[in-house]
C-alpha positions as CSV (number, residue, x, y, z in Angstrom):
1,X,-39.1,1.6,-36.5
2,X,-41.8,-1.1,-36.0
3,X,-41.7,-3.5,-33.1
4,X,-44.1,-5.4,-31.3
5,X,-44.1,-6.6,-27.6
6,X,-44.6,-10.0,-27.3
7,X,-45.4,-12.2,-24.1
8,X,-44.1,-11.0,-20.6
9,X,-40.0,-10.9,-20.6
10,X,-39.8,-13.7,-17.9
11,X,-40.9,-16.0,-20.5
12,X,-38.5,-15.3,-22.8
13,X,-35.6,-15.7,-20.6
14,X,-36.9,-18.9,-19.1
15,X,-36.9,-20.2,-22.7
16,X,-33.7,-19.0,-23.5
17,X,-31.9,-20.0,-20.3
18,X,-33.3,-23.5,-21.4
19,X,-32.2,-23.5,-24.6
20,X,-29.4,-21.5,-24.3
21,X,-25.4,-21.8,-22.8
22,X,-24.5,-19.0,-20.5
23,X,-21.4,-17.8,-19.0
24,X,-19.8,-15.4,-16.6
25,X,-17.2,-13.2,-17.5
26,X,-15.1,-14.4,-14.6
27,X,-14.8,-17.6,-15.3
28,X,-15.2,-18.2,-19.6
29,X,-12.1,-20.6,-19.5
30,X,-14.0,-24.0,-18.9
31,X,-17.2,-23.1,-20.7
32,X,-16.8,-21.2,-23.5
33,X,-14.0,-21.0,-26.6
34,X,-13.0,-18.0,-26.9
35,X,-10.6,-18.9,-29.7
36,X,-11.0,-16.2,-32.7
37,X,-13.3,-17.0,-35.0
38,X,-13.5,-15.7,-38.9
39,X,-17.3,-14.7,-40.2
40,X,-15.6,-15.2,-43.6
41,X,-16.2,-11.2,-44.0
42,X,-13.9,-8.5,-44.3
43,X,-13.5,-6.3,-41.7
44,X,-15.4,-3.5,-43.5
45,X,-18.0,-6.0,-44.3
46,X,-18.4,-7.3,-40.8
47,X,-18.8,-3.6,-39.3
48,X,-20.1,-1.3,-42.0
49,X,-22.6,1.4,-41.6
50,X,-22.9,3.0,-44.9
51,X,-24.8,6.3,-45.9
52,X,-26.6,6.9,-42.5
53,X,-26.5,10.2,-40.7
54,X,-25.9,11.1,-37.2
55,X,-28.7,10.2,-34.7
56,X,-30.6,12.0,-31.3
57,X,-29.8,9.4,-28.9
58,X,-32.9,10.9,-27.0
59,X,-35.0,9.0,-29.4
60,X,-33.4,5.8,-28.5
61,X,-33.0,5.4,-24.5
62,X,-32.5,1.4,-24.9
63,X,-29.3,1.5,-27.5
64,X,-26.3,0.2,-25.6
65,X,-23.0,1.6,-26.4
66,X,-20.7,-2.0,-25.9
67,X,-17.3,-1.2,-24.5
68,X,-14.4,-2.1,-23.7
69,X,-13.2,-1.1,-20.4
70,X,-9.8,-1.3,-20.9
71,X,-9.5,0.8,-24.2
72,X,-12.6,2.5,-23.9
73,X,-13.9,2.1,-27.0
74,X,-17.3,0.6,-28.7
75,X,-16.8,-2.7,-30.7
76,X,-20.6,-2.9,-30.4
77,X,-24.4,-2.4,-30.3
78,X,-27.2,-3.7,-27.9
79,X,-30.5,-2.7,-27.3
80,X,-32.3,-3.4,-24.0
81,X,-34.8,-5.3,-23.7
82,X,-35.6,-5.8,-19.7
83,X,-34.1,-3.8,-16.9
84,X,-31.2,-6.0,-16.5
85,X,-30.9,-7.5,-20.0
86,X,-29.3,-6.4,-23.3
87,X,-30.1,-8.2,-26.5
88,X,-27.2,-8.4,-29.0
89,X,-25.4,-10.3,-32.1
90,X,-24.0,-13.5,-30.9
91,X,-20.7,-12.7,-32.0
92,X,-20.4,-9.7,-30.0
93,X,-20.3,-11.5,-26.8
94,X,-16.6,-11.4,-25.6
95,X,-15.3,-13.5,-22.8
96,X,-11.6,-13.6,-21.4
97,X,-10.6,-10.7,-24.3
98,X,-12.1,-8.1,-22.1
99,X,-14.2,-6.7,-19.6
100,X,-17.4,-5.6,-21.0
101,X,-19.0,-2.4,-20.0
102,X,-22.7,-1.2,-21.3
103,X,-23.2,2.6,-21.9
104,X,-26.6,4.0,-22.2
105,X,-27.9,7.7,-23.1
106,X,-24.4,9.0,-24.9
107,X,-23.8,8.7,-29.0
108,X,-20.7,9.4,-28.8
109,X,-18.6,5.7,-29.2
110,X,-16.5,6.1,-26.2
111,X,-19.1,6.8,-23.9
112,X,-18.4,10.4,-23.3
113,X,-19.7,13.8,-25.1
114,X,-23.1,13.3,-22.6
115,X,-23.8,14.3,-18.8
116,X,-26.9,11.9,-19.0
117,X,-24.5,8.8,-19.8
118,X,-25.1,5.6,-17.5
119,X,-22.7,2.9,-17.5
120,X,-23.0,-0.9,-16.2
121,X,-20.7,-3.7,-15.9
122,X,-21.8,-6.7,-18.2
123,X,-21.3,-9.8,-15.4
124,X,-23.2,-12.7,-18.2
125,X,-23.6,-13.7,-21.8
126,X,-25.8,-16.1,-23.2
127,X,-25.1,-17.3,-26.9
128,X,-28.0,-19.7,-29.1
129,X,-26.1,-23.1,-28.9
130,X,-26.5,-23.5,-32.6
131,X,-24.5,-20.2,-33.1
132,X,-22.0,-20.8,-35.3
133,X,-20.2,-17.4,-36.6
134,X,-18.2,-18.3,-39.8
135,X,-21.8,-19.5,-40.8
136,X,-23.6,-16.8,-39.4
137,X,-26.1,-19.0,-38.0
138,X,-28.1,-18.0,-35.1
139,X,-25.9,-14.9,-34.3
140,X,-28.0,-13.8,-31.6
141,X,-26.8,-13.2,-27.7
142,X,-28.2,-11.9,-23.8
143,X,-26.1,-10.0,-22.0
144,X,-27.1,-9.6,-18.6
145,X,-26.1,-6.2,-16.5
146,X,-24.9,-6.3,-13.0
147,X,-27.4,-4.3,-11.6
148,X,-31.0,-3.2,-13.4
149,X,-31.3,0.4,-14.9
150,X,-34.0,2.2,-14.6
151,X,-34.7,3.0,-18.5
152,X,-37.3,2.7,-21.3
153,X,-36.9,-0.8,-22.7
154,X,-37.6,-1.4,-26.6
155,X,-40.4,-4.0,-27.2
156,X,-40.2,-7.4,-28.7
157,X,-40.9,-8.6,-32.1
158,X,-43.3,-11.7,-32.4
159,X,-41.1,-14.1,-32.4
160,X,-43.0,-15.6,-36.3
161,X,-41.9,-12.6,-38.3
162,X,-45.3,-11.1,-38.7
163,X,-44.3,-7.7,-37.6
164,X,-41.4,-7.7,-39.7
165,X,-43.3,-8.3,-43.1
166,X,-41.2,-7.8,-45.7
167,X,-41.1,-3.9,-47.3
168,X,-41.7,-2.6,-43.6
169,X,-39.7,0.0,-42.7
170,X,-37.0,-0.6,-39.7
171,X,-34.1,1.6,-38.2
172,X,-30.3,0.4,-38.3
173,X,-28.2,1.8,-35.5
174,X,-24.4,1.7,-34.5
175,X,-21.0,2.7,-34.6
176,X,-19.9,1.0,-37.7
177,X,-17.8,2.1,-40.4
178,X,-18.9,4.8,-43.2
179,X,-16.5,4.1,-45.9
180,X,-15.3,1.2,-47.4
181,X,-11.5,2.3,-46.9
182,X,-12.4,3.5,-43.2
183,X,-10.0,1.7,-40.7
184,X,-12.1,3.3,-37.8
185,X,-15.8,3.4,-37.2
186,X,-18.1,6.6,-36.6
187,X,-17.4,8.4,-33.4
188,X,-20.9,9.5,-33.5
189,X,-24.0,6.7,-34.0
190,X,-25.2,6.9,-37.0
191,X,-29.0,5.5,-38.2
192,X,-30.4,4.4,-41.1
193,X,-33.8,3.4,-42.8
194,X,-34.0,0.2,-44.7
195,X,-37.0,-2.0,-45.7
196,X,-37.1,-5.6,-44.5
197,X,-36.4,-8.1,-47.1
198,X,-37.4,-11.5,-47.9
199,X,-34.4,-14.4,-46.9
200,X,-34.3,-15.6,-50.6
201,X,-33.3,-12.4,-51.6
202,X,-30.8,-11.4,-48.8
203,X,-29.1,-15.2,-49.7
204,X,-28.7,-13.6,-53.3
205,X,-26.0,-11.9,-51.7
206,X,-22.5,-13.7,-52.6
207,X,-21.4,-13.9,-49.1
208,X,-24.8,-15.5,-48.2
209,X,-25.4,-17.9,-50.5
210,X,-26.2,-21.2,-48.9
211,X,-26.3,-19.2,-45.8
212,X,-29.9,-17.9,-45.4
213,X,-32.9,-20.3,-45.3
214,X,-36.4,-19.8,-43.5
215,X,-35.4,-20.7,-40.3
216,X,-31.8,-19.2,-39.4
């Protein structure tokens, strides 16, 4: 997996808290909708991981396990990017549904099935403003941990693309779905190896068409 550090991490969340509306997760009910929203994908569609094999999660101490700490169960992926900040899909950011708990070092989707497991209470979200999720347009979120963990952080890509030229290599990670006809996803996170493609061809896709352009 390629990624670049970019620019110290202050920066970036002085530019996002500018640009940016944030939230906190005890009191969503004046700021944020938290009405249901459709991505106008299937459910298999919207949490698929297909063909990937079981990873080490050794070899990724910044994956965050995103739980719910009611059902304790994942519903998501984030990967940390700062000691108290967790960068994630935009539509993964629940508000009033739940309470949102962050579990690092375990690949195991409820958390368990590791004595190395650390978990954190999620206390903020920040969502781009021109996220919009049945468009998938700027599907991209903060989450900010009560309290800073002392783990290895992944780097930054440059924020123009150039280390994500397309054909270069990069590593998928989660708890999706293996099978079309799966009602659950895996219990155990999975990876995968794809290349990067250009945005022309991923809005070839027929659920993208329209959807992709050079800048979201």
């Amino acid at each position: 997996m390629k990624i670049v550090q970019v620019g110290a991490f202050a920066a970036t969340v002085a530019s996002l808290a500018t640009f940016t509306y944030g939230y906190s997760f005890s009191d969503v009910s004046t700021t944020v909708n938290t009405e249901k929203e459709s991505t106008g994908l299937t459910a298999n569609e919207e949490n698929r991981i297909y063909e990937g094999s079981d990873a080490n999660i050794d070899k990724f101490p910044f994956l965050a396990s995103l739980r719910d700490s009611f059902f304790d169960e994942t519903f998501c992926a984030g990967t940390l990017i700062a000691p108290q900040y967790i960068l994630t899909a935009g539509h993964c950011i629940r508000t009033s549904e739940m309470d949102i708990v962050a579990t690092f070092g375990t690949n195991d989707s409820t958390g368990s099935g590791s004595g190395e497991a650390t978990s954190i209470p999620v206390i903020k979200g920040f969502r781009h403003p021109l996220y919009k999720k049945k468009e998938h347009l700027y599907d991209v979120g903060l989450l900010k941990l009560k309290k800073p963990i002392k783990r290895k952080t992944a780097k930054l890509c440059a924020a123009d693309g150039s280390s994500n030229k397309v054909g270069t290599l990069g590593t998928v990670l989660g708890w999706g779905k293996t099978e079309t006809s799966g009602e659950l996803g895996s219990p155990i996170l999975q990876q995968l190896t794809l290349p990067v493609i250009s945005n022309a061809e991923c809005g070839k896709f027929k659920k993208y068409v329209g959807r992709v352009t050079e800048v979201r």
